[in-house]
C-alpha positions in Angstrom: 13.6 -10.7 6.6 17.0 -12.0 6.9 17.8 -12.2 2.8 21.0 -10.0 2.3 20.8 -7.3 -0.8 23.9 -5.7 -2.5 23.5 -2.2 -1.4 22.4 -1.0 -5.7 19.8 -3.9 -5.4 18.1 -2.7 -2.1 18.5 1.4 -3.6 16.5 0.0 -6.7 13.7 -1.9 -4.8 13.5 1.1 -1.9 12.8 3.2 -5.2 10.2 0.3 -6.6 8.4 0.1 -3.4 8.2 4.3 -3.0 7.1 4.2 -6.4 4.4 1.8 -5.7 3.6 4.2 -2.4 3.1 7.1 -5.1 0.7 5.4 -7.0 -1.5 4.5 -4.3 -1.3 7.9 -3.1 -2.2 8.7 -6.4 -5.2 6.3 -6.1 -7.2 8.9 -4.7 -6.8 11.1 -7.6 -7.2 8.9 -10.3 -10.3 7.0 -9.4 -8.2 4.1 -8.0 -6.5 3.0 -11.5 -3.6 3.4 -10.3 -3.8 1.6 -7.2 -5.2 -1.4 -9.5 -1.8 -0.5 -11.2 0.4 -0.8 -7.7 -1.5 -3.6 -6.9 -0.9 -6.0 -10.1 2.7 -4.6 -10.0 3.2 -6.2 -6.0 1.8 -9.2 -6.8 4.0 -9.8 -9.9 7.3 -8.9 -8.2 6.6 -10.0 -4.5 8.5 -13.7 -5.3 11.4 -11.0 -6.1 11.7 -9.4 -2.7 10.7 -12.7 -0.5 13.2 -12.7 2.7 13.3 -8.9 2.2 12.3 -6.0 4.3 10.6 -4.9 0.8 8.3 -8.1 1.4 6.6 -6.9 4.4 5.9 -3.6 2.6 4.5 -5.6 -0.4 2.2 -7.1 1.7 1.5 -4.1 3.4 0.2 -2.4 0.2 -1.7 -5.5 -0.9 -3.6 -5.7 2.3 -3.9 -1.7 2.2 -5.2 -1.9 -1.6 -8.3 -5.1 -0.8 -8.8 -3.6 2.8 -9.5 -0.4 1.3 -11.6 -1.3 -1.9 -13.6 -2.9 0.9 -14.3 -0.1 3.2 -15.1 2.0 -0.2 -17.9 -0.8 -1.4 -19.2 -0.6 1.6 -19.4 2.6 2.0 -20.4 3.2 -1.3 -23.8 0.9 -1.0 -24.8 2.9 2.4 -24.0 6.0 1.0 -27.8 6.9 1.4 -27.1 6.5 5.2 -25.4 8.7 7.3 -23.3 5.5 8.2 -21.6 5.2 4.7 -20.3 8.6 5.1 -18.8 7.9 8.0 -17.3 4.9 6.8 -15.7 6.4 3.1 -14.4 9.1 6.0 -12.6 6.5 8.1 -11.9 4.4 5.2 -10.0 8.0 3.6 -8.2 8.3 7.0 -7.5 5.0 7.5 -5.6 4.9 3.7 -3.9 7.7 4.6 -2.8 6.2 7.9 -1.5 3.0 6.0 0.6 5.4 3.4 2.2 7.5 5.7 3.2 4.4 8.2 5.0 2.5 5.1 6.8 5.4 3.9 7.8 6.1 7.2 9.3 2.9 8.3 10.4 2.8 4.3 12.3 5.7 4.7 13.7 4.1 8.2 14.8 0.8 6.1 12.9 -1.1 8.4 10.2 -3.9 7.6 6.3 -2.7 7.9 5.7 -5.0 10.5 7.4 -7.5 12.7 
């Protein structure tokens, strides 16, 4: 995290990476297609932000985006049971959790993680 940005390049990635935070939010609106949006757009411009705090976020909404789809299949196929509720619940929360953290620490110009 140690790669210097002019202060216009790191305004124009803060605004690509709370863009990419909008559309996941907006995942849960949208049936999740525009999370499969956010998620094609990190992995095409994470080489771009490598060294950067904007890498840790990257990877932050990558993990967010397969951890998630996860929790969702799985609560999807036990549904039926009371347990698969619970899951899409925590799975919800847990999304939620992961969206507000980034923004926050975003908005704080500080790496996700680390």
């Amino acid at each position: 995290m140690d790669q210097y940005l002019e202060p216009e390049q790191f305004k124009q990635w803060k605004r690509w990476t709370q863009g990419l935070y909008a559309l996941y939010g907006l995942a849960l609106f949208s049936f999740g297609m525009t999370a499969v949006v956010a998620v094609f757009i990190n992995y095409m411009k994470n080489h771009s932000v490598a060294g950067t705090i904007f890498e840790s976020h990257f990877q932050w909404q990558i993990r967010t985006f397969w951890w998630g789809l996860m929790g969702l299949l799985t609560g999807v196929v036990s549904l039926f049971f009371i347990v698969g509720q619970i899951i899409l619940v925590l799975t919800l929360l847990w999304a939620l959790y992961r969206l507000g953290w980034g923004l926050y620490r975003l908005n704080k110009n500080k790496a996700t993680f680390g």
